[in-house]
C-alpha positions in Angstrom: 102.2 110.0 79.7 100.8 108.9 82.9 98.1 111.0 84.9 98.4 111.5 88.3 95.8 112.2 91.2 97.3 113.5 95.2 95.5 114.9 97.7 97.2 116.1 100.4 99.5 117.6 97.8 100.4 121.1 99.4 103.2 120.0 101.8 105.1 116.9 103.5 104.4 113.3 102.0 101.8 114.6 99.4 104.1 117.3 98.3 106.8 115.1 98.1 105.1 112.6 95.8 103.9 115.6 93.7 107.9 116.6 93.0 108.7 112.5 92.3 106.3 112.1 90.0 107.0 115.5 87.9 110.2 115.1 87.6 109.8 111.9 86.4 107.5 113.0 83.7 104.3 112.3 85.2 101.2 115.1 84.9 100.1 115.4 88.6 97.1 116.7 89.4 96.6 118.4 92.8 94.2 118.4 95.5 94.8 120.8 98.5 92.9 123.0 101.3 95.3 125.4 100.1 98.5 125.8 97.7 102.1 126.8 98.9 105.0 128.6 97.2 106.5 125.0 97.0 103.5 123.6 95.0 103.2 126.8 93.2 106.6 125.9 92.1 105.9 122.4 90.4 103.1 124.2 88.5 101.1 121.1 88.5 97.3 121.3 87.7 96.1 122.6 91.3 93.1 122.1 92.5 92.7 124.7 96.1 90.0 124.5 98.4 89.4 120.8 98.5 88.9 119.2 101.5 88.2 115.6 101.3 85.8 115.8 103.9 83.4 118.0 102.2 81.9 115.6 98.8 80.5 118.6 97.2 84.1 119.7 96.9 85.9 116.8 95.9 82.9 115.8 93.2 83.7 119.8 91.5 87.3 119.3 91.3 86.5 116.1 89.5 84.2 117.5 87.2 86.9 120.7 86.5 89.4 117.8 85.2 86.9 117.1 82.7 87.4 113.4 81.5 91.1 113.0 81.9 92.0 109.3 82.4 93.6 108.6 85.9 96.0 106.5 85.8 97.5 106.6 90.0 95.3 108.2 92.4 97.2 108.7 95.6 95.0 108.8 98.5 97.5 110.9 100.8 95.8 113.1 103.3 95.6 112.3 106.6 95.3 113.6 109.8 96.2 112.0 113.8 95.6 113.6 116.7 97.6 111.2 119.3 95.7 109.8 122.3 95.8 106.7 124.7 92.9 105.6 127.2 93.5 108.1 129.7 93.0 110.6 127.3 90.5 110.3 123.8 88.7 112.9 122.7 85.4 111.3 120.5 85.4 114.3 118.3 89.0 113.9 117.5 88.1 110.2 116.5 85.6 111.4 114.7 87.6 114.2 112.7 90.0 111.1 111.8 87.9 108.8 110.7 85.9 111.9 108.2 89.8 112.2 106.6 91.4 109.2 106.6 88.5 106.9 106.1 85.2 108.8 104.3 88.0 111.0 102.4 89.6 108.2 100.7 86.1 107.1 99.7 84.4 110.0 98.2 87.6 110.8 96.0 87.4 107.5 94.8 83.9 107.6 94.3 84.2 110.8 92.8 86.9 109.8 90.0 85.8 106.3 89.9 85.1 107.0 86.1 88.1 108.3 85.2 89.8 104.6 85.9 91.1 102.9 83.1 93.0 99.1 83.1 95.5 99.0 84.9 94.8 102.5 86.3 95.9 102.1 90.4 94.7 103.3 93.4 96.9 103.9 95.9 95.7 105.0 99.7 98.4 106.1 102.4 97.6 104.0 105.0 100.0 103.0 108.4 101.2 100.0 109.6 99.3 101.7 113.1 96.3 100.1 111.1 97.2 96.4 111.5 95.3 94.4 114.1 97.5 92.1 113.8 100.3 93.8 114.2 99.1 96.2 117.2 101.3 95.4 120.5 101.8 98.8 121.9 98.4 100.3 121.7 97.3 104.0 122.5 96.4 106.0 119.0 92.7 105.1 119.1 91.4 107.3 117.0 94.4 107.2 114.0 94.4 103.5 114.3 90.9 102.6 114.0 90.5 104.8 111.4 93.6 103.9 109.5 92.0 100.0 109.8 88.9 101.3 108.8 90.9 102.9 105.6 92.4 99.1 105.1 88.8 97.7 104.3 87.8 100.3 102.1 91.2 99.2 100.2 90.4 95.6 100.6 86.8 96.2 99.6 87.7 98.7 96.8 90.1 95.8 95.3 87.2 93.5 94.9 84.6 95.9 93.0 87.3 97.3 90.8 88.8 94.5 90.0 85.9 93.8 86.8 87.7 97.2 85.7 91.1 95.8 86.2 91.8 98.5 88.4 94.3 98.1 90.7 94.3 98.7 94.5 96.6 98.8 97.5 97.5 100.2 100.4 101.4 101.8 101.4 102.5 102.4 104.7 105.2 105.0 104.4 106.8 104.8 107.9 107.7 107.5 109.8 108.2 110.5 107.5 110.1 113.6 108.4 106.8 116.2 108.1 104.7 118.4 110.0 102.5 115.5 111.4 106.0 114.0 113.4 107.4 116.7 114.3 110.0 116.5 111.8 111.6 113.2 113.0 111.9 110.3 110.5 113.0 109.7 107.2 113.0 112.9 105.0 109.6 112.8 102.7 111.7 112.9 99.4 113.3 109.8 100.1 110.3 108.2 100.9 108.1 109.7 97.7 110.9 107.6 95.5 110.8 104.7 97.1 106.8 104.7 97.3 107.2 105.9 93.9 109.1 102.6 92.9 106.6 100.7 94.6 103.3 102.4 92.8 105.4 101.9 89.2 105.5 98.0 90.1 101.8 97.6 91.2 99.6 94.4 89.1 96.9 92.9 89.4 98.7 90.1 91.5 99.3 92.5 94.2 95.8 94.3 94.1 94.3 94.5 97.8 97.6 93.9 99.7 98.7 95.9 102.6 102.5 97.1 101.7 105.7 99.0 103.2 107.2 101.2 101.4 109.7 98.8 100.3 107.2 96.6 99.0 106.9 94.0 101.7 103.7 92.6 102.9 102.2 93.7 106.4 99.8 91.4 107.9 96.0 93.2 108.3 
């Protein structure tokens, strides 16, 4: 049975993912700020109060799994505030890079042990991450930390890789949640194709910056 590992898991992508993976066998461990009826529902093994932000609490929800094997650790929460040059906010930068950078590294860090061969991390990153694929601008604070994000997969792929652990990174798109306002393609649809992705990750593909289809995106 494979073990899985969200955060972000109480709504949108990460709750998504959570309902793909269980209903296709998968046990899914959760890590939220704070559950839902809908993640109630799934009756995975939730883990509330966990911001990624804060190491203590990531680094007790590890140790209350004990020393369950991970086999896919989704890195999945996320924040963006939007902004442009006429209008950043260094606090909001800030507040971006502590999630969608330092989050994704102190929950690996914190369940680094818990990686088997062949066990894969995945982080939720965006194609607004690319510099070379940047020719609209504005975002600064969600794209610099979303790049930022991208080198902690890169770098992450080249320590692990003694473990055989795989690592990527998955650009979604735009998803249908809370963070867009609703518009894009609904979350569910997007879980199973990330899904499809994640089931077909090697060691041939470890540190590679993918769409949710499975294409390459430049860095």
């Amino acid at each position: 049975m494979t073990h899985v590992l969200i955060t972000g898991a109480d709504s949108g992508l990460g709750l998504a993912l959570t309902r793909v993976f269980t209903d296709a066998g998968s046990t899914v461990a959760a890590l939220c700020r704070q559950s839902t009826p809908e993640l109630d529902a799934l009756a995975p093994d939730i883990h509330e109060g966990v911001d990624v932000t804060n190491a203590a609490a990531v680094y007790r929800a590890a140790a209350e799994m004990g020393d369950r094997t991970i086999d896919v650790l989704i890195n999945n929460a996320g924040i963006m505030i939007e902004d442009n040059i006429d209008r950043i906010d260094i606090a909001a930068v800030r507040a971006q890079f502590e999630v969608n950078a330092l989050g994704p590294l102190s929950v690996a860090l914190a369940f680094r042990k818990r990686f088997r061969r062949g066990s894969r991390v995945v982080n939720i990153s965006s194609r607004l991450g690319s510099i070379a694929d940047n020719a609209s601008g504005e975002d600064y604070g969600y794209r610099m930390s979303k790049a930022a994000q991208n080198m902690l997969t890169s770098n992450l792929s080249i320590d692990l890789a003694k473990d055989e652990v795989i690592v990527a990174a998955l650009h979604p798109g735009i998803v249908a949640t809370g963070m867009t306002g609703g518009k894009g393609t609904p979350a569910d649809e997007v879980a199973r194709d990330l899904k499809a992705v994640i089931d077909t990750l090697d060691a041939s593909r470890s540190g590679q910056f993918l769409d949710r289809f499975g294409a390459r995106i430049p860095w």
